[in-house]
FIFI-963863 format. One record per residue (C-alpha): x, y, z; residue number from 1. Coordinates in nm, 2 decimals, decimal comma, m for minus. Each point is the difference from the previous one (the first is absolute). Layout:
FIFI-963863
{px: X&py: Y&pz: Z&k: NUM}
...
//
This chain:
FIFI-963863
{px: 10,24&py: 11,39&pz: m3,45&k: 1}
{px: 0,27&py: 0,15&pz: 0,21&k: 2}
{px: m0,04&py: m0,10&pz: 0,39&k: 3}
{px: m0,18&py: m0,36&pz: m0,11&k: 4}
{px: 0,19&py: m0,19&pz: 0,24&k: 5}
{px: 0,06&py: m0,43&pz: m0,01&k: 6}
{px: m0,31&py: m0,06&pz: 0,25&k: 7}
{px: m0,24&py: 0,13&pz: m0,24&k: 8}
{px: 0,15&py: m0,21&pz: m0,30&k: 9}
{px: m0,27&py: m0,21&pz: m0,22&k: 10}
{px: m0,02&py: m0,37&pz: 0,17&k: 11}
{px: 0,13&py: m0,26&pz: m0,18&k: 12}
{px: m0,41&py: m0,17&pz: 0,02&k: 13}
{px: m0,13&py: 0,29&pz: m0,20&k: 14}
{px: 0,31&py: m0,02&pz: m0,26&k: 15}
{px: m0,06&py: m0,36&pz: m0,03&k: 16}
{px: m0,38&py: m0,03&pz: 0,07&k: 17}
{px: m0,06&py: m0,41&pz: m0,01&k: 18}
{px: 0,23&py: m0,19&pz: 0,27&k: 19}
{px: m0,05&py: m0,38&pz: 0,10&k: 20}
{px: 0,01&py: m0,12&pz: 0,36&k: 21}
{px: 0,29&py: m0,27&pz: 0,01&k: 22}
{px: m0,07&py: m0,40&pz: m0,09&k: 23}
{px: m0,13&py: m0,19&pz: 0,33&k: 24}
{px: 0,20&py: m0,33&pz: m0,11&k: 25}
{px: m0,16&py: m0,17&pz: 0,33&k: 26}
{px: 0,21&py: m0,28&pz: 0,04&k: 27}
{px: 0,41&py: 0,00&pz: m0,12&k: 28}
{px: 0,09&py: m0,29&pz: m0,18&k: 29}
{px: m0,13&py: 0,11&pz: m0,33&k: 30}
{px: 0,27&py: 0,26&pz: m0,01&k: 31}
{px: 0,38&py: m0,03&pz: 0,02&k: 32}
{px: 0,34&py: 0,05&pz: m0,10&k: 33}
{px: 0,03&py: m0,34&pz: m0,21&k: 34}
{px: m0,26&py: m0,12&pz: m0,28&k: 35}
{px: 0,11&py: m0,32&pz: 0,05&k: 36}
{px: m0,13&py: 0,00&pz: 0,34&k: 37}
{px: m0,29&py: 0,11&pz: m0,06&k: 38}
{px: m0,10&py: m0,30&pz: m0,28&k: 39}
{px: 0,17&py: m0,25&pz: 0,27&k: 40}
{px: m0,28&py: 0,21&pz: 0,26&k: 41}
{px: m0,32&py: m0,07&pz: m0,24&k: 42}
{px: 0,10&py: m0,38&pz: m0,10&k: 43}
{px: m0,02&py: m0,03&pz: 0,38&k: 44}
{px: m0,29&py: 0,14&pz: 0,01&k: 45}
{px: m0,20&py: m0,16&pz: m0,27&k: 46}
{px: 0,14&py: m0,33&pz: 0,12&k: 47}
{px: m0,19&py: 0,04&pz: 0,35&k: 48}
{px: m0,34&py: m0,06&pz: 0,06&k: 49}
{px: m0,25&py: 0,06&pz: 0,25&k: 50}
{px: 0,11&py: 0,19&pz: 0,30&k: 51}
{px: 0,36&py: m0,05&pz: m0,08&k: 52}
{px: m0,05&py: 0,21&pz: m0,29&k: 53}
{px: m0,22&py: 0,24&pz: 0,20&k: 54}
{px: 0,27&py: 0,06&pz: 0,22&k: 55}
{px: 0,25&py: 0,05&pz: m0,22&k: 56}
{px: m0,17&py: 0,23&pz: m0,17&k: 57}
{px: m0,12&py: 0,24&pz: 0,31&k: 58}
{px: m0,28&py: 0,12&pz: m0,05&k: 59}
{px: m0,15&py: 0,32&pz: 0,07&k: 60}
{px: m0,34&py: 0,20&pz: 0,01&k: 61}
{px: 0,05&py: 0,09&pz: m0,31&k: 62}
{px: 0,17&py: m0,32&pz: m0,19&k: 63}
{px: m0,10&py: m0,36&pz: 0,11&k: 64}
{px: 0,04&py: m0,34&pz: m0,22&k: 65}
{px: m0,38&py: 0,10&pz: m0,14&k: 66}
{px: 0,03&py: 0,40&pz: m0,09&k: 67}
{px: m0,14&py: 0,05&pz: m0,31&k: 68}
{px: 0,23&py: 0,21&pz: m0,19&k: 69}
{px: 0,08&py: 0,18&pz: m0,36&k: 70}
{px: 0,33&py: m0,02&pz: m0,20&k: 71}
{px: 0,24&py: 0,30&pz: 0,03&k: 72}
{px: m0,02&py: 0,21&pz: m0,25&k: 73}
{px: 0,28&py: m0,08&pz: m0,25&k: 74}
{px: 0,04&py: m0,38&pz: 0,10&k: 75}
{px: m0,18&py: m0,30&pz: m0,08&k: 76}
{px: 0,00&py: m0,22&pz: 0,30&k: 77}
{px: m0,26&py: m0,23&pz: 0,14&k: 78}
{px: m0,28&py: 0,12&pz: 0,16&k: 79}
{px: m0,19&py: m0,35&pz: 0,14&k: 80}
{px: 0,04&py: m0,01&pz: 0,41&k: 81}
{px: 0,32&py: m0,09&pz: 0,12&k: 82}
{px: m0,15&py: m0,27&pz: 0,17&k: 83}
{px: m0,01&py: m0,18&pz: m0,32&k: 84}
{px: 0,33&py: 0,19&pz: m0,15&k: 85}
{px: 0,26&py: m0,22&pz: m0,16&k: 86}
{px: 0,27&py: 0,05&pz: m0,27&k: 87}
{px: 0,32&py: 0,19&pz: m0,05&k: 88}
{px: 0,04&py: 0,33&pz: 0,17&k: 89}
{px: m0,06&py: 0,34&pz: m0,19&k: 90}
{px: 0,32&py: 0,14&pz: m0,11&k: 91}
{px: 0,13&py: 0,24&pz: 0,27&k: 92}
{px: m0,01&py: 0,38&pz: m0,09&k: 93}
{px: 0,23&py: 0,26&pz: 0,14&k: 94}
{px: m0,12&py: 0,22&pz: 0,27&k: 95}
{px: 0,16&py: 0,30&pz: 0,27&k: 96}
{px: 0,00&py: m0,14&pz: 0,33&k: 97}
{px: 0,03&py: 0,31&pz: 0,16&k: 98}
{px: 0,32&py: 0,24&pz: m0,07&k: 99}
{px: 0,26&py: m0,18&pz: m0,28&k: 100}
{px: m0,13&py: m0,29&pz: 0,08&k: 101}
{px: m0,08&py: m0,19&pz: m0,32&k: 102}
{px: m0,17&py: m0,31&pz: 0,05&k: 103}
{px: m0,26&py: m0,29&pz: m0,14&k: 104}
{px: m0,31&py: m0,06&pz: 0,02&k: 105}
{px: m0,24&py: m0,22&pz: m0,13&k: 106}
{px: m0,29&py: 0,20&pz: m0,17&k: 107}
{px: m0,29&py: m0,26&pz: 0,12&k: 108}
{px: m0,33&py: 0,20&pz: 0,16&k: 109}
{px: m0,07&py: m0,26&pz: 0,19&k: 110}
{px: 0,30&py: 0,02&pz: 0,19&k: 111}
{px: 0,01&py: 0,39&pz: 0,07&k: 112}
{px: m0,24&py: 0,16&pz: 0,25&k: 113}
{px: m0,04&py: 0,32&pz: m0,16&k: 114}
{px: 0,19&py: 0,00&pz: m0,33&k: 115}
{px: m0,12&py: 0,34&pz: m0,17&k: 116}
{px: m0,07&py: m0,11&pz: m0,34&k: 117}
{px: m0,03&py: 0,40&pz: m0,07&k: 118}
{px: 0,40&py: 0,01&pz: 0,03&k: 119}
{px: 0,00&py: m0,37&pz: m0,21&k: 120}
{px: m0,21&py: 0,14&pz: m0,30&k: 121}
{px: 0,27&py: 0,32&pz: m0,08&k: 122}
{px: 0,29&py: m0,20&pz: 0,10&k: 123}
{px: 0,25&py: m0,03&pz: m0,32&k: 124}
{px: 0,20&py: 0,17&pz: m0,27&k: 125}
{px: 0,02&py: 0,38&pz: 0,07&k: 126}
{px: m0,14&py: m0,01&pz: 0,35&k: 127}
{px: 0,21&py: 0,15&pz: 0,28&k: 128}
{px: m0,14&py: m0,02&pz: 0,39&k: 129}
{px: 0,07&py: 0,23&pz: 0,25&k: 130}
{px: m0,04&py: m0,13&pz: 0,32&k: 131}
{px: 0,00&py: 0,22&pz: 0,34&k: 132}
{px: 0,23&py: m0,10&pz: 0,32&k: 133}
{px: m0,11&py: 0,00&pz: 0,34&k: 134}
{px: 0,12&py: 0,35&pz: 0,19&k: 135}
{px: 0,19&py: 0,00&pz: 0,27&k: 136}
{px: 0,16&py: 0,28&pz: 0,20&k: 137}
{px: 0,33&py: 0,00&pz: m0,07&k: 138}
{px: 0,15&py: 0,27&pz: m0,32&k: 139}
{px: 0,22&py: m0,29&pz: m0,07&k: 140}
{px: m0,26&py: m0,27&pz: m0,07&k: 141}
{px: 0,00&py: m0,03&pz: m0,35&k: 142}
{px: m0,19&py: 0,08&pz: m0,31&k: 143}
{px: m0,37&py: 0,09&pz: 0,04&k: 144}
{px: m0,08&py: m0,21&pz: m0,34&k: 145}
{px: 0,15&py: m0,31&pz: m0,22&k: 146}
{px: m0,08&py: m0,07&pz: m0,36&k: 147}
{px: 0,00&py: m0,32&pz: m0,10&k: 148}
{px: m0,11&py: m0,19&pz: m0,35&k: 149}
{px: m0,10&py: m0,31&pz: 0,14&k: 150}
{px: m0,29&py: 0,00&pz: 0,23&k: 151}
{px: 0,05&py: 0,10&pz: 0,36&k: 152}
{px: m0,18&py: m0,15&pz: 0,28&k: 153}
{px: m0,01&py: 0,32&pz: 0,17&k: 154}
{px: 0,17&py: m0,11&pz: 0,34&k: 155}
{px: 0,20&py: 0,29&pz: 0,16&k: 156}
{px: 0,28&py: m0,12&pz: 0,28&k: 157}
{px: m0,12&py: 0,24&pz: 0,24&k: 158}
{px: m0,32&py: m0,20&pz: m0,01&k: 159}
{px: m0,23&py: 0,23&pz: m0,12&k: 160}
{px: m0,14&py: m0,06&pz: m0,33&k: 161}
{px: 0,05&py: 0,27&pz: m0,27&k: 162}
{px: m0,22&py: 0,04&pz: m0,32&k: 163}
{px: 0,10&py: m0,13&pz: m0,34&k: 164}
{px: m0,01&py: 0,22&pz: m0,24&k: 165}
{px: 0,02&py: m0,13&pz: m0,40&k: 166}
{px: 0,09&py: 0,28&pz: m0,22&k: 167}
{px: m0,23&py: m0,08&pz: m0,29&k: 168}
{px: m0,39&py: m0,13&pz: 0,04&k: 169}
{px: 0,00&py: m0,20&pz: m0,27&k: 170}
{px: 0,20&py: m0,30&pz: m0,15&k: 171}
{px: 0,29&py: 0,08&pz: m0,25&k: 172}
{px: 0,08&py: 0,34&pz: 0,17&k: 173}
{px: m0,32&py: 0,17&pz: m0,09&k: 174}
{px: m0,16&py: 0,34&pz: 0,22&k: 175}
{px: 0,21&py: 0,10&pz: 0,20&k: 176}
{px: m0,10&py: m0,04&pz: 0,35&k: 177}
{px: 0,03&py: 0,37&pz: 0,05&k: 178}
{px: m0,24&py: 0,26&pz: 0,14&k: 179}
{px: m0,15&py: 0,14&pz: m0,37&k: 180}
{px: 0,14&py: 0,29&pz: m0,11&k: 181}
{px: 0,31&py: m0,03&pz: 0,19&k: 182}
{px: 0,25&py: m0,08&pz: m0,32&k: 183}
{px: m0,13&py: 0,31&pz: m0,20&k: 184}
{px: m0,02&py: 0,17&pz: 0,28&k: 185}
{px: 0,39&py: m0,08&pz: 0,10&k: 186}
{px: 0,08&py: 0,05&pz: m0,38&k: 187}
{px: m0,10&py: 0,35&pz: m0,02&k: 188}
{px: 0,15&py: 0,10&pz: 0,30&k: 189}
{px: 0,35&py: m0,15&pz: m0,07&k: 190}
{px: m0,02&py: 0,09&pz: m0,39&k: 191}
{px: 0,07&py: m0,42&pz: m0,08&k: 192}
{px: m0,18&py: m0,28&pz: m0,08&k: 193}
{px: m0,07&py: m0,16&pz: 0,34&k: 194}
{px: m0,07&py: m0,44&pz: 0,06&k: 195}
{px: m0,11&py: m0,17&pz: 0,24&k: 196}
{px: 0,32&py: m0,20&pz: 0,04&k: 197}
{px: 0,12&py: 0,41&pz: 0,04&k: 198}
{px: m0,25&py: 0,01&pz: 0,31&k: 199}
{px: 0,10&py: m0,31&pz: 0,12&k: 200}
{px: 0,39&py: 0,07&pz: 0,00&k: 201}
{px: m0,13&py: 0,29&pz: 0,17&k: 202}
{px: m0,14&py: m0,10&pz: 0,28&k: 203}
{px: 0,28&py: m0,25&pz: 0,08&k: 204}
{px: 0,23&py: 0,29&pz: 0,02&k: 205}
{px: m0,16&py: 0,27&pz: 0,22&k: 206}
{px: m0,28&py: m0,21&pz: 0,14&k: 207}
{px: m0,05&py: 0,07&pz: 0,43&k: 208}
{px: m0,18&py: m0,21&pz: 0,22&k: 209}
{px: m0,16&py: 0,07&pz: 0,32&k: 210}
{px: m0,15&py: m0,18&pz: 0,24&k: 211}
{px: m0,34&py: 0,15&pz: m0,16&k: 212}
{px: 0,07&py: m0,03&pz: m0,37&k: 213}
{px: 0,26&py: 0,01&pz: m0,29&k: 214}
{px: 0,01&py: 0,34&pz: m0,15&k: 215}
{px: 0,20&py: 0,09&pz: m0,34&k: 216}
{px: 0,07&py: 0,34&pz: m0,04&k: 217}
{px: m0,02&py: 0,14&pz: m0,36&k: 218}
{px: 0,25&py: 0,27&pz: m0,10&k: 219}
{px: m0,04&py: 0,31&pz: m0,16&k: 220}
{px: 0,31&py: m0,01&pz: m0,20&k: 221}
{px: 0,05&py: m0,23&pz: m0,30&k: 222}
{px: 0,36&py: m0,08&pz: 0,11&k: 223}
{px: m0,04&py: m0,11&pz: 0,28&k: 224}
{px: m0,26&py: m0,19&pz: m0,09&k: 225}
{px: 0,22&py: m0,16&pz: m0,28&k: 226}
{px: 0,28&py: m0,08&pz: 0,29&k: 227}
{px: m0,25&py: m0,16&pz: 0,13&k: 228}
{px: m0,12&py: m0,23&pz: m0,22&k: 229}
{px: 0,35&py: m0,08&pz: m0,11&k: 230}
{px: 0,06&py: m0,12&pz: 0,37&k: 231}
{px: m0,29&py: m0,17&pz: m0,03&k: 232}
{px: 0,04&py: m0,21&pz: m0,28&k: 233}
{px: 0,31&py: m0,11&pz: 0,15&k: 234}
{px: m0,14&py: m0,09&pz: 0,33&k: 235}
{px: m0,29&py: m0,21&pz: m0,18&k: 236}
{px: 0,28&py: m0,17&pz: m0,21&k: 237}
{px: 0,16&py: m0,08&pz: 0,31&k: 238}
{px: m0,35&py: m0,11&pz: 0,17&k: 239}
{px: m0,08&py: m0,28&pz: m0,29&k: 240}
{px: 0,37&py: m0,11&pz: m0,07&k: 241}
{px: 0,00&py: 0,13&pz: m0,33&k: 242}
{px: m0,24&py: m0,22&pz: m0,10&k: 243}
{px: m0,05&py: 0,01&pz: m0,33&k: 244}
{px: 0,34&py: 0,15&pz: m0,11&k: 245}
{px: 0,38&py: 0,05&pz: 0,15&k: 246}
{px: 0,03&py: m0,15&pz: 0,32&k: 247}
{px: 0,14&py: 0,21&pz: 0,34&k: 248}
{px: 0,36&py: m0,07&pz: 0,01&k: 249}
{px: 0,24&py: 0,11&pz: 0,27&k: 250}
{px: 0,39&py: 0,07&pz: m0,19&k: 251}
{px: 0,24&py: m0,25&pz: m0,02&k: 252}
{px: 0,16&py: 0,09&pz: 0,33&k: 253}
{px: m0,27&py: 0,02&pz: 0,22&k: 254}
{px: m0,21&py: m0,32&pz: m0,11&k: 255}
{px: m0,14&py: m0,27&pz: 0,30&k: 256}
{px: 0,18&py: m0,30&pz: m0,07&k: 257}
{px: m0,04&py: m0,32&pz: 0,17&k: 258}
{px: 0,36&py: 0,00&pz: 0,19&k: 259}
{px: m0,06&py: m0,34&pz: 0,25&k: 260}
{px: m0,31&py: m0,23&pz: m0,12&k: 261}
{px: m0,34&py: 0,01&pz: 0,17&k: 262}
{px: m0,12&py: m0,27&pz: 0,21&k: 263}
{px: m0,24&py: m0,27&pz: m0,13&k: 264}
{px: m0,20&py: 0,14&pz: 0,31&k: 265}
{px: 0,11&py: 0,36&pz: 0,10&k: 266}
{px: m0,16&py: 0,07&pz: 0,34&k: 267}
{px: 0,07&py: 0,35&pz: 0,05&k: 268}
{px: 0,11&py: 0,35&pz: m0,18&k: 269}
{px: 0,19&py: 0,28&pz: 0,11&k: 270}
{px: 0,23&py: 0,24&pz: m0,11&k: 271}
{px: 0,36&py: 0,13&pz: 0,08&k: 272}
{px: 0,05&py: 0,34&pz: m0,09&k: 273}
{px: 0,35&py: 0,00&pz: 0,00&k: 274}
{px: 0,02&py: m0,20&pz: m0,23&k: 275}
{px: m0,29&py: 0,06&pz: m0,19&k: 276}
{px: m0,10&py: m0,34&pz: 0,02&k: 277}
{px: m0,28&py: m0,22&pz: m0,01&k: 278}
{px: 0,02&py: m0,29&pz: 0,23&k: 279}
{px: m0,24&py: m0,26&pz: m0,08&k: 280}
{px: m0,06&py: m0,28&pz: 0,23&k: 281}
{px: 0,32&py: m0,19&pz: 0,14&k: 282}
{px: 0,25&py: 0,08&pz: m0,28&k: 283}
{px: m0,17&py: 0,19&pz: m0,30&k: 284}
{px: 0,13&py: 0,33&pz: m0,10&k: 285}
{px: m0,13&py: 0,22&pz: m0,29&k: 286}
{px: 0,25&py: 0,36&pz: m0,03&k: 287}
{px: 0,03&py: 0,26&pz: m0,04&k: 288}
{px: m0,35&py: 0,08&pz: 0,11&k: 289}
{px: m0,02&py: 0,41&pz: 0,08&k: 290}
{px: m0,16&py: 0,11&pz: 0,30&k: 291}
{px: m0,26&py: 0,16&pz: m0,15&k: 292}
{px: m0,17&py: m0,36&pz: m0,14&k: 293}
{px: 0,03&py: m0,10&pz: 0,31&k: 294}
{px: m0,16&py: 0,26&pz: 0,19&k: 295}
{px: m0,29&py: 0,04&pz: m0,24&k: 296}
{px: m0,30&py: 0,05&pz: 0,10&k: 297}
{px: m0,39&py: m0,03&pz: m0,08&k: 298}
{px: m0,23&py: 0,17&pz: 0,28&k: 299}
{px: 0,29&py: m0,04&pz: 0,25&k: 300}
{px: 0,07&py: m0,38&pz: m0,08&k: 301}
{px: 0,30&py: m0,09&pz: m0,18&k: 302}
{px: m0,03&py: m0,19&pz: m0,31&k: 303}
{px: 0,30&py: m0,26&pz: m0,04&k: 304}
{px: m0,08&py: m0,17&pz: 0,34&k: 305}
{px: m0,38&py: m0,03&pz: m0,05&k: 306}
{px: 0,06&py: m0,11&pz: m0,35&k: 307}
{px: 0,24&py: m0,26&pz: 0,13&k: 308}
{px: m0,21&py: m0,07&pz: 0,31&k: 309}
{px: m0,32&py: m0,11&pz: m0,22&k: 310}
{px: 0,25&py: m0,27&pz: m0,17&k: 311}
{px: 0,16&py: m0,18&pz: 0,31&k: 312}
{px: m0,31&py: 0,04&pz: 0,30&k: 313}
{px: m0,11&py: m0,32&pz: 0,11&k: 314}
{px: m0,31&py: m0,13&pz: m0,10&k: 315}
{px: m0,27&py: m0,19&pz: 0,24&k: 316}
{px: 0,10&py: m0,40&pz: m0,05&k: 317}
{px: m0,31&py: m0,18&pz: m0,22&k: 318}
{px: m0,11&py: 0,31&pz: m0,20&k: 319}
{px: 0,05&py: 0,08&pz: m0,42&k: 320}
{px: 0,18&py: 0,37&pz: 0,15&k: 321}
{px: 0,30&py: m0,29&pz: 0,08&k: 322}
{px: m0,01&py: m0,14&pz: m0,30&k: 323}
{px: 0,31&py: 0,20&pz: m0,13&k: 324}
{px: 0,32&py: 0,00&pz: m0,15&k: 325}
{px: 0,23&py: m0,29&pz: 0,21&k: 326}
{px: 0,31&py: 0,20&pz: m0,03&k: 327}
{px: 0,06&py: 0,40&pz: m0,11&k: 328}
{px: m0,07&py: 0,01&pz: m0,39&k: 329}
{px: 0,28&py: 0,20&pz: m0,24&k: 330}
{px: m0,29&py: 0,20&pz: m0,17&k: 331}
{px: m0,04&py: 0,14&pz: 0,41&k: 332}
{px: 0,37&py: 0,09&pz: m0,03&k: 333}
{px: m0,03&py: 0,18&pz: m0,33&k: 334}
{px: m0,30&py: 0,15&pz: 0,11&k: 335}
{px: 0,20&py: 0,12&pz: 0,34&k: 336}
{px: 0,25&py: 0,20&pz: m0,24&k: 337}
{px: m0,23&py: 0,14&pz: m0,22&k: 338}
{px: m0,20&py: 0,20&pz: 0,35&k: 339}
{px: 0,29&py: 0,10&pz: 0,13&k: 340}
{px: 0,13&py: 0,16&pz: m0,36&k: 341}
{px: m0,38&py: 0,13&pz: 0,00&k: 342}
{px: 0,03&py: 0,12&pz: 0,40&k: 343}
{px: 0,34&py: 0,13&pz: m0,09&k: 344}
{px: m0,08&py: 0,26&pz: m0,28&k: 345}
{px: m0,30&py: 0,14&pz: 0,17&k: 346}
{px: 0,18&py: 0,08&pz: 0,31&k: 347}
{px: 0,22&py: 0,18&pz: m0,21&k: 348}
{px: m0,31&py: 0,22&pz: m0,12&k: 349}
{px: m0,01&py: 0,37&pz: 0,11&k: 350}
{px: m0,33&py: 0,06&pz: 0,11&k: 351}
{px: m0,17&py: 0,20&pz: m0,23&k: 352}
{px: m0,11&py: 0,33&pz: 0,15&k: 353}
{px: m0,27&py: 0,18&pz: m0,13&k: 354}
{px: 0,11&py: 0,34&pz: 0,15&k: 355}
{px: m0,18&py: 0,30&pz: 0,14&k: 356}
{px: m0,10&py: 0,18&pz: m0,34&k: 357}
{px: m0,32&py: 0,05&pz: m0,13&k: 358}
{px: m0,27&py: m0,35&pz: 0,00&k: 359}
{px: m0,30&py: m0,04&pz: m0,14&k: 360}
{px: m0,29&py: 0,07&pz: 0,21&k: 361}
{px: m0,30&py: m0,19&pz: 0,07&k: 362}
{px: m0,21&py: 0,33&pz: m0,18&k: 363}
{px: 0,15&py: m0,05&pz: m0,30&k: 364}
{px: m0,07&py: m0,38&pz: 0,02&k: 365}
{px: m0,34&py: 0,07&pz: 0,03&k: 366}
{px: m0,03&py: 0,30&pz: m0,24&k: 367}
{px: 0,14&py: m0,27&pz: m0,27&k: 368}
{px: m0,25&py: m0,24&pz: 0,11&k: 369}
{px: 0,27&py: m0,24&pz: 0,10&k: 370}
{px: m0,15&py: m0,01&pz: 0,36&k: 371}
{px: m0,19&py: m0,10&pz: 0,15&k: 372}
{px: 0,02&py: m0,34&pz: m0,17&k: 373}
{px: m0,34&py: m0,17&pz: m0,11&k: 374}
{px: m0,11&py: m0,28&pz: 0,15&k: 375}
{px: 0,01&py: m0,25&pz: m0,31&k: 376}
{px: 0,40&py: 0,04&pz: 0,04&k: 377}
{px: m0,02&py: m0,13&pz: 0,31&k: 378}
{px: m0,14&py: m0,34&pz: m0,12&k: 379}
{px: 0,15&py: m0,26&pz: m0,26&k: 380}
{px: m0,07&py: 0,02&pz: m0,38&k: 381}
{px: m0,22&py: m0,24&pz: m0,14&k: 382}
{px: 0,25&py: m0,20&pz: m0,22&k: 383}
{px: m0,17&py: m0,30&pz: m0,05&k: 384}
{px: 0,03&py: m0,10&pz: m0,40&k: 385}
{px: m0,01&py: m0,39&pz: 0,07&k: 386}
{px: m0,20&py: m0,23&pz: 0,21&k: 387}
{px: 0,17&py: m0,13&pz: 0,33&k: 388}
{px: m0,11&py: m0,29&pz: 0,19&k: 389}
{px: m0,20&py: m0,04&pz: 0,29&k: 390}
{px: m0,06&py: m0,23&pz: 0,27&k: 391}
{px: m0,02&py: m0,33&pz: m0,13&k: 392}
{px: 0,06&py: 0,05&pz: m0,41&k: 393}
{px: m0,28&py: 0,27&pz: 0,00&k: 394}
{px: 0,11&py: 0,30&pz: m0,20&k: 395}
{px: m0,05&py: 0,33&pz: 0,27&k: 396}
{px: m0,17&py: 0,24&pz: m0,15&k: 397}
{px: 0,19&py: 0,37&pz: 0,08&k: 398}
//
């Protein structure tokens, strides 16, 4: 082990063998920041006819008015050709737009160029997804990956698309989506029962991307692997806004308050470090708001402006994306608060370092039959125990 250096650390695609290519939505006003929206969007929609609806609707090689297309997995929406759909919308889901950027979407095939109902069919209690972030060049870029428990779309701000990773292959939180033999092989070498939620804290704490791959070194030593996993835990509290349990708080001193009320229309953000301030549009402030929110950043983008840019940029005249909120919603202002607590407390994280002692190597790996990982890893479970419906009310047959 000794002289096992970080370059020749186990990559984070043998560790976690099946990964997802992100969601091709093809057109953008079936997601957004505002449900509402996007139930005012599809009344408009089904209200058109002919080539207004067409237009509206944009389509694409993939989706027109006459696709043929399954339910998602999980959700019983229509599946006759939207140039016949009518009725109330589906009820919006929750979805990662990118980086901290929860948003909704409305889980309709039809509407979603490539949707990957193999994400759809493990999505719910238990599941955890790890989704990879674009690389950029820069040691201050930002984390390599992001955990989230909703489903992530996959979209990096760099603009390079990462692969989504769920951490179980099966609904409910069942096999771990792990290279076999990697838990009893962790297990014995740290003398502790090892999960894969273990794995996963792990990897969000000492993962290192390059612009050729994500590695994740393995130590040697049972401490530090327990350090580890300990600052992981926290960071993937932080990641799904302790979802589930205790939300992040910042103390009582250094909360975001609202201190002058935002626009109906804020136009522009920015921020004045002196007085760790957030000036939003003409008049709005939200303090104290530290530096580091601010300044953080996902593959060399920060986060608070492109989460606040996605809310206020115009929209072309005549098309559902303007069908929005008419002035800035109060749930957007809560939501504002609750990044930069989120944004706050990671920038306040050490980064974890995994050190120069001993790792494991890529022999031992392979001795323990860990690696190299078979090829039925790579691919989705079968976890079909129901039928779903096909094209037209035909049941598809999996």
């Amino acid at each position: 082990m000794p002289g096992v250096t970080h370059d020749e650390a186990p990559l984070l695609a043998d560790l976690m063998p099946w990964s997802v290519a992100p969601l091709r939505p093809g057109r953008g006003w079936p997601m957004g920041p505002d449900a509402a929206s996007l139930k005012a969007r599809w009344d408009a929609f089904v209200r058109a006819e002919g080539a207004d609806r067409e237009a509206l609707f944009g389509p694409t090689r993939a989706r027109t008015l006459h696709t043929a297309v399954a339910q998602l997995p999980g959700f019983d929406g229509a599946t006759e050709r939207l140039a016949r759909a009518a009725g109330p919308c589906p009820e919006p889901v929750r979805v990662l737009h990118g980086p901290f950027d929860e948003q909704w979407l409305i889980p309709d095939h039809r509407l979603i160029d490539v949707a990957r109902p193999e994400l759809w069919r493990v999505l719910g209690e238990g599941q955890l997804f790890l989704t990879e972030q674009g690389y950029v060049a820069d040691a201050g870029a930002g984390p390599p990956v992001l955990a989230s428990t909703v489903l992530p779309d996959g979209r990096s701000p760099a603009g390079r698309p990462g692969r989504i990773r769920p951490l179980f292959r099966r609904p409910g939180g069942a096999e771990p989506n792990l290279a076999p033999g990697l838990l009893p092989f962790l297990a014995t070498v740290y003398g502790t029962d090892v999960t894969a939620e273990d794995v996963l804290a792990w990897v969000l704490a000492a993962a290192r991307a390059s612009a050729a791959n994500c590695a994740v070194p393995l130590p040697a030593d049972a401490g530090t692997w327990a350090r580890g996993v300990a600052a992981g835990r926290r960071l993937r509290w932080l990641h799904v806004r302790g979802a589930g349990g205790e939300r992040p708080r910042l103390p009582g001193g250094r909360r975001p308050y609202v201190r002058s009320p935002l626009p109906a229309r804020p136009g522009a953000l920015a921020y004045a470090p002196d007085d760790e301030a957030l000036l939003v549009g003409d008049g709005g402030v939200v303090s104290p708001v530290p530096a580091g929110a601010w300044d953080f950043r996902v593959s060399g983008v920060r986060v608070l402006p492109l989460w606040f840019d996605r809310r206020v940029a115009a929209a072309e005249p005549g098309t559902l994306e303007a069908v929005r909120p008419a002035v800035w919603p109060q749930t957007w202002t809560s939501q504002l608060l609750e990044l930069i607590t989120v944004l706050a407390l990671l920038a306040e994280e050490e980064p974890f370092a995994v050190g120069d002692g001993d790792l494991i190597t890529g022999a031992e790996l392979r001795a323990a039959g860990v690696l190299p990982v078979p090829e039925w890893a790579r691919r989705p479970a079968s976890v079909l125990d129901h039928h779903e419906e096909g094209p037209g009310g035909q049941f598809a047959l999996l």
